[in-house]
TORSE-944295 format. One record per residue: residue in three letters; x, y, z of N, C-alpha, C in turn. Coordinates in pm, whole numbers, padded with zeros to 5 digits, always signed. Example, Ala and Ser with C-alpha at 12.3 -4.5 7.8 and 13.67 -1.06 7.14 Angstrom:
2
ALA+01319-00569+00780+01230-00450+00780+01320-00330+00780;SER+01285-00225+00708+01367-00106+00714+01290+00003+00787;
This chain:
189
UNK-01054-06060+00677-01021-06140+00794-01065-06285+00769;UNK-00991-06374+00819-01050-06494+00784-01084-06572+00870;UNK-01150-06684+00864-01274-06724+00977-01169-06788+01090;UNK-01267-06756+01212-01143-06819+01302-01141-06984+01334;UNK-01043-07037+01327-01028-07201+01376-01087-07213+01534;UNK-01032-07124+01617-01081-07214+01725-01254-07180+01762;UNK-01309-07275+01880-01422-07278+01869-01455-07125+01974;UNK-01601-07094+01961-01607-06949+01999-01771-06937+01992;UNK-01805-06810+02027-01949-06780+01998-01908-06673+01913;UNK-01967-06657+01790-01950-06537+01726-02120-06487+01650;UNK-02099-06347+01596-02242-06301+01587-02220-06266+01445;UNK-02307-06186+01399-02342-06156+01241-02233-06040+01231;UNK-02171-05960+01308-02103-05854+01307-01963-05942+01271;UNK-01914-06041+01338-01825-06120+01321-01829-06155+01189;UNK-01925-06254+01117-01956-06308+00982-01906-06244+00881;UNK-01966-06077+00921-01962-06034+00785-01823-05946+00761;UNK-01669-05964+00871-01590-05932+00870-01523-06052+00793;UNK-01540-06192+00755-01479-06313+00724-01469-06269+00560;UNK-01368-06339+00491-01382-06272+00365-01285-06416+00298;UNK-01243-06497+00317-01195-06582+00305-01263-06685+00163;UNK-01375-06679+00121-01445-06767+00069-01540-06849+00088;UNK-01467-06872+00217-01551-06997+00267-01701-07028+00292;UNK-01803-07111+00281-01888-07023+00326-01951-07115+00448;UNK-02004-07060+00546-02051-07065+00691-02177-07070+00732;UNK-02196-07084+00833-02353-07063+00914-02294-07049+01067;UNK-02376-06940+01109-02398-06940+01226-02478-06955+01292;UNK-02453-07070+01391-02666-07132+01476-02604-07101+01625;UNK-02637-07002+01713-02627-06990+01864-02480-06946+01912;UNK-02457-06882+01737-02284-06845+01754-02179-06924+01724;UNK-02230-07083+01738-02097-07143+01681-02122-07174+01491;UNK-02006-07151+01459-01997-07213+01337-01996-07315+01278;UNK-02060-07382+01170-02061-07472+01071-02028-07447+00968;UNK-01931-07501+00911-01836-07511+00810-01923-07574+00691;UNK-01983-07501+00518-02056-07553+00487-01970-07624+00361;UNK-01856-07632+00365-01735-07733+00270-01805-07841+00307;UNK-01764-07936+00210-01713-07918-00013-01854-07872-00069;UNK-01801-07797-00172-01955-07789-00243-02013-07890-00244;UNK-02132-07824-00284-02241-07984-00268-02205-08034-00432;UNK-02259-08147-00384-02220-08192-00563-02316-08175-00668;UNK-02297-08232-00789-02388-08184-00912-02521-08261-00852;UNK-02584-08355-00845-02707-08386-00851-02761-08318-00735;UNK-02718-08246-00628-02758-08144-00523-02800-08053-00628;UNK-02703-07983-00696-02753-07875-00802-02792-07863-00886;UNK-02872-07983-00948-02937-08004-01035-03100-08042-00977;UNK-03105-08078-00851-03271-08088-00779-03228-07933-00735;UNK-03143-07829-00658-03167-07719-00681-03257-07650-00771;UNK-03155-07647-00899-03170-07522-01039-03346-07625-01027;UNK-03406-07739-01058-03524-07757-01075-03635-07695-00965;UNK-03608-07728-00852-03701-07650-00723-03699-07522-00764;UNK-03603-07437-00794-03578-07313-00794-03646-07246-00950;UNK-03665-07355-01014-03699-07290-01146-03864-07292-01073;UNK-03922-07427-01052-04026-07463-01039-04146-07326-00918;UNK-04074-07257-00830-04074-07143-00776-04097-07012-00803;UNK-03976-07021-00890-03958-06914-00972-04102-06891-01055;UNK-04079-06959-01143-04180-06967-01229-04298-06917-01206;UNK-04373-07003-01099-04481-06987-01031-04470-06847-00951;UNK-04378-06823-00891-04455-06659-00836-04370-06571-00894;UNK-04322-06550-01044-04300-06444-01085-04466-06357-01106;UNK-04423-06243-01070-04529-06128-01034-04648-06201-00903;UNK-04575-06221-00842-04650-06234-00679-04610-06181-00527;UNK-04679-06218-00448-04614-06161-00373-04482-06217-00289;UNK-04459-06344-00329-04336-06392-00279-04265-06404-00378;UNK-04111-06425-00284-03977-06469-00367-03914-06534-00352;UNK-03888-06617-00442-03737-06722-00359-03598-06696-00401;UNK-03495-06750-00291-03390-06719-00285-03320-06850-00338;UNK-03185-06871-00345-03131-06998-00327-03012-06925-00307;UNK-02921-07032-00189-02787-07011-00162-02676-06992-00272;UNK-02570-06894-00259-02537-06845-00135-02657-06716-00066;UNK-02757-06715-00022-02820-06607+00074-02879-06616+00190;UNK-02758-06485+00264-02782-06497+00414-02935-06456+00490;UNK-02981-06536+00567-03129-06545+00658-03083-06521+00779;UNK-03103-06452+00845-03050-06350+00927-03220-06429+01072;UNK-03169-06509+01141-03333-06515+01258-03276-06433+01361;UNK-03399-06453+01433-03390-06366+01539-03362-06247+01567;UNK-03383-06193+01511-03331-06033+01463-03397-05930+01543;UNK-03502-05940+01604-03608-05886+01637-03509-05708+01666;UNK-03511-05606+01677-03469-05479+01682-03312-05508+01722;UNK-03228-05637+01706-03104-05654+01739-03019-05561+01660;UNK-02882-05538+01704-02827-05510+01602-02710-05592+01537;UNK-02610-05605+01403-02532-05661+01382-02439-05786+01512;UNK-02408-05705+01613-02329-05775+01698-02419-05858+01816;UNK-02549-05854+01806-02641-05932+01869-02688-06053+01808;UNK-02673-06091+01666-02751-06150+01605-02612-06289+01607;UNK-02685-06393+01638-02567-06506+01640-02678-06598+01568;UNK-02777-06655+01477-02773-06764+01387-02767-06672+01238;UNK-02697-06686+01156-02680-06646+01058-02675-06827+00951;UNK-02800-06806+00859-02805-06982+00759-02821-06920+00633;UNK-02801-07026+00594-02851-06998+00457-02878-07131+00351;UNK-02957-07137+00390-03081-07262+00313-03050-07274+00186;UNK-03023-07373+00123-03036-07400-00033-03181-07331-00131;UNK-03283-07285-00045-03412-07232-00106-03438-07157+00028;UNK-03471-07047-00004-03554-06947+00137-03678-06933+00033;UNK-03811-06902+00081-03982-06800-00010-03988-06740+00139;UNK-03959-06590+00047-03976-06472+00191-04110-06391+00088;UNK-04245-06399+00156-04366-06334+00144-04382-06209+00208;UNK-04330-06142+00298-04306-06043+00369-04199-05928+00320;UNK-04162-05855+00217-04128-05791+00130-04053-05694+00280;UNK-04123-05649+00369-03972-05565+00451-03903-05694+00512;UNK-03869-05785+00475-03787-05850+00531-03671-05873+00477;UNK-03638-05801+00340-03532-05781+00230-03490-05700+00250;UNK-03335-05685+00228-03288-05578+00269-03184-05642+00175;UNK-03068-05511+00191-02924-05571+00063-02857-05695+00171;UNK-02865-05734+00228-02806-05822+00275-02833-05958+00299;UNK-02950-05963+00259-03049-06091+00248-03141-06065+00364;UNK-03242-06178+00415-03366-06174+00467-03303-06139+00614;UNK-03360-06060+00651-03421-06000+00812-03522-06034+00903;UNK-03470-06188+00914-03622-06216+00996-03608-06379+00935;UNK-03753-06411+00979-03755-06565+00935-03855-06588+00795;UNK-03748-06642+00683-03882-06645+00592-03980-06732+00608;UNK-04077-06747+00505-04202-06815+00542-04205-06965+00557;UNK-04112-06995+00442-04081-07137+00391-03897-07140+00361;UNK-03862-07267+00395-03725-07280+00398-03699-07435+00361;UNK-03615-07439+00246-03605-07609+00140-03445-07637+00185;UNK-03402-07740+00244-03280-07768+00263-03263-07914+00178;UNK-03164-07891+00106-03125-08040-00010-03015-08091+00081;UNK-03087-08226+00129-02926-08325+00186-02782-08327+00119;UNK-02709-08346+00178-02607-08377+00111-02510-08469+00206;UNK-02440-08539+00220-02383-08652+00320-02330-08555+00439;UNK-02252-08483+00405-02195-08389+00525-02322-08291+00653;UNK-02412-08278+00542-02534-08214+00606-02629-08248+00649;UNK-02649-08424+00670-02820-08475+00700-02775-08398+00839;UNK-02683-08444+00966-02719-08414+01106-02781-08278+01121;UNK-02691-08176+01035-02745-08064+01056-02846-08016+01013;UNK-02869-08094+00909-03021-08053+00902-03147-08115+00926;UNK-03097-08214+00946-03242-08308+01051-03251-08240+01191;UNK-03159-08205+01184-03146-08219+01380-03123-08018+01411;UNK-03002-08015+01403-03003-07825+01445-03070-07723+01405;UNK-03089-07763+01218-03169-07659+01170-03280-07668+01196;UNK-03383-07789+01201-03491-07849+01217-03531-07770+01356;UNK-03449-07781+01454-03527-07704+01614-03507-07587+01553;UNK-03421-07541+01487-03365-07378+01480-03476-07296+01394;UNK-03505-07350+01316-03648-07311+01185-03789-07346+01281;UNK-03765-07442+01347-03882-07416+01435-03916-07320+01541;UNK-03785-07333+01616-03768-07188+01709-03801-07096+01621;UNK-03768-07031+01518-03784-06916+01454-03900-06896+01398;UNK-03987-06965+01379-04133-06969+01314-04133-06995+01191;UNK-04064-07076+01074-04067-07122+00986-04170-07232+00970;UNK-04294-07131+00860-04386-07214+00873-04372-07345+00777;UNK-04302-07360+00680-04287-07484+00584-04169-07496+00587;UNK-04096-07638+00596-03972-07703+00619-04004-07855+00524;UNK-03920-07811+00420-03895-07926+00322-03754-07973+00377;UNK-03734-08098+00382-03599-08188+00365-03588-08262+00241;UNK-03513-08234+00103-03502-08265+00012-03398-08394-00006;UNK-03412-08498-00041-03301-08626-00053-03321-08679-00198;UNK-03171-08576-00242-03133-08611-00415-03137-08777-00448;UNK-03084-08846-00351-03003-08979-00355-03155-09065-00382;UNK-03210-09067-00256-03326-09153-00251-03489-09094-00345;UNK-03442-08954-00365-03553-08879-00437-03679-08898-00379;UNK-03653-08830-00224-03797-08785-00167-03770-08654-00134;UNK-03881-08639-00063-03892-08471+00017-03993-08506+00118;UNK-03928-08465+00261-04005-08456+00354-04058-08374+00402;UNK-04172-08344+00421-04250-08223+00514-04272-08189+00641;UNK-04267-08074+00682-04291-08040+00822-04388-07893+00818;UNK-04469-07884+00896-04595-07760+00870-04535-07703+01023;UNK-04535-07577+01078-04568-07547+01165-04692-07480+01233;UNK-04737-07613+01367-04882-07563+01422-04833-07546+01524;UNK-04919-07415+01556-04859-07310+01663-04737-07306+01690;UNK-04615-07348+01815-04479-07377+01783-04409-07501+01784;UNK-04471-07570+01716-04410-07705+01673-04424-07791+01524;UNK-04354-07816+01484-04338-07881+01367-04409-07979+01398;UNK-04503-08040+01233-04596-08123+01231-04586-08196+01129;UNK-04527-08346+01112-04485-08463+01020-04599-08408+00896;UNK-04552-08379+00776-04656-08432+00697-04665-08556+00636;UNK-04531-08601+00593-04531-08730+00557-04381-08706+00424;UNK-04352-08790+00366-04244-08836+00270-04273-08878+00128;UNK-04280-08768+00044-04301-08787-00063-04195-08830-00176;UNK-04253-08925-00307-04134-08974-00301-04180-08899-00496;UNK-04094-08957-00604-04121-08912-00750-04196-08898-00800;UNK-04310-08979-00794-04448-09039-00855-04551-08960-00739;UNK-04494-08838-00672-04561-08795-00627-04603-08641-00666;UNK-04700-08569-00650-04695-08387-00647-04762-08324-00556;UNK-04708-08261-00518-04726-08168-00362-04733-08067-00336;UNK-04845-08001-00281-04900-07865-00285-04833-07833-00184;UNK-04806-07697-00208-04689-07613-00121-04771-07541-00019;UNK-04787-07576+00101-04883-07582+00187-04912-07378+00188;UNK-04811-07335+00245-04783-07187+00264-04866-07110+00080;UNK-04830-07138+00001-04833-07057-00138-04959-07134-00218;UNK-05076-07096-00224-05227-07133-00257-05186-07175-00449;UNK-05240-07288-00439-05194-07306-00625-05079-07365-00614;UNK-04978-07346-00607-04864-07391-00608-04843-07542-00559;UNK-04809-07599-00709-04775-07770-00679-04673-07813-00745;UNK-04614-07886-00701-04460-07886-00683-04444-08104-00782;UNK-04449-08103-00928-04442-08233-00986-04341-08306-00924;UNK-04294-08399-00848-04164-08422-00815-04100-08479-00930;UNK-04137-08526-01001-04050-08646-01142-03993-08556-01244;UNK-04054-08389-01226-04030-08297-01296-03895-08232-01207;UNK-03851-08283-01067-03751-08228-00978-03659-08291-00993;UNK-03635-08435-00981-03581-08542-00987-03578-08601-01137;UNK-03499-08509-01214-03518-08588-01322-03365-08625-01348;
């Protein structure tokens, strides 16, 4: 079935009937269209975050993901046709091992890395930003290939908390994952 044009509320039961290619997000039921691929220097501070991750918690207790994989919030005992934000972050670290399932994460992972891309600052400054906060996402990176920073956000109690804007010449401990420091000039290269 392929995704529908007009506007609508649709849920995860909907999503996973779409088969078209395309790929999507659902935040409160409506859709976001996540066309054109992102471009190469998006996927090249990707494959580096993702190695840099990797690396570090092979044999631990977390994992990271990178898109395409679906993060499924709000889930709490819902089922398929209840669940209306369906994202999927350029980087998910899900520490909570029943939260995997074959379909990607069930729940909110711990930490969630979104890489700008021109089509995507609103949505991700602005919708995902309340939406990861609503959901309890305790670390929220905003990654910017162009200008080569990364911004931070911690969550205390339920609100996101500025850490500040790091820029190349910087390295940054990954607040959530103990040890883990993140070279940026080694991201941005």
């Amino acid at each position: 079935m392929a995704i529908p044009n007009e506007n609508g509320k649709y849920t995860y039961a909907d999503y996973r009937t779409w088969n078209d290619g395309e790929r999507v997000e659902l935040i409160d039921g409506e859709i976001f269209n996540m066309s054109p691929a992102p471009s190469r220097r998006h996927q090249e501070v990707l494959r580096e975050l993702s190695t840099a991750f990797s690396v570090f918690l092979r044999e631990r207790e977390c994992e990271v993901f990178f898109a395409p994989f679906d993060v499924r919030l709000f889930v709490d005992n819902k089922n398929d046709d209840d669940i209306n934000n369906v994202v999927q972050p350029d980087l998910s670290i899900v520490c909570d091992q029943e939260k995997l399932d074959d379909k990607g994460c069930n729940g909110s992972p711990d930490m969630i890395i979104e890489i700008l891309s021109p089509s995507s600052v609103k949505l991700d400054r602005w919708k995902k930003y309340h939406l990861y906060e609503k959901a309890g996402i305790k670390e929220y990176w905003l990654v910017d290939p162009v200008n080569e920073s990364v911004e931070i956000h911690l969550l205390v109690g339920d609100q996101y908390k500025f850490q500040g804007v790091f820029t190349k010449d910087d390295t940054i401990s990954v607040n959530i994952i103990t040890g883990l420091k993140v070279v940026l000039n080694q991201i941005f290269v």
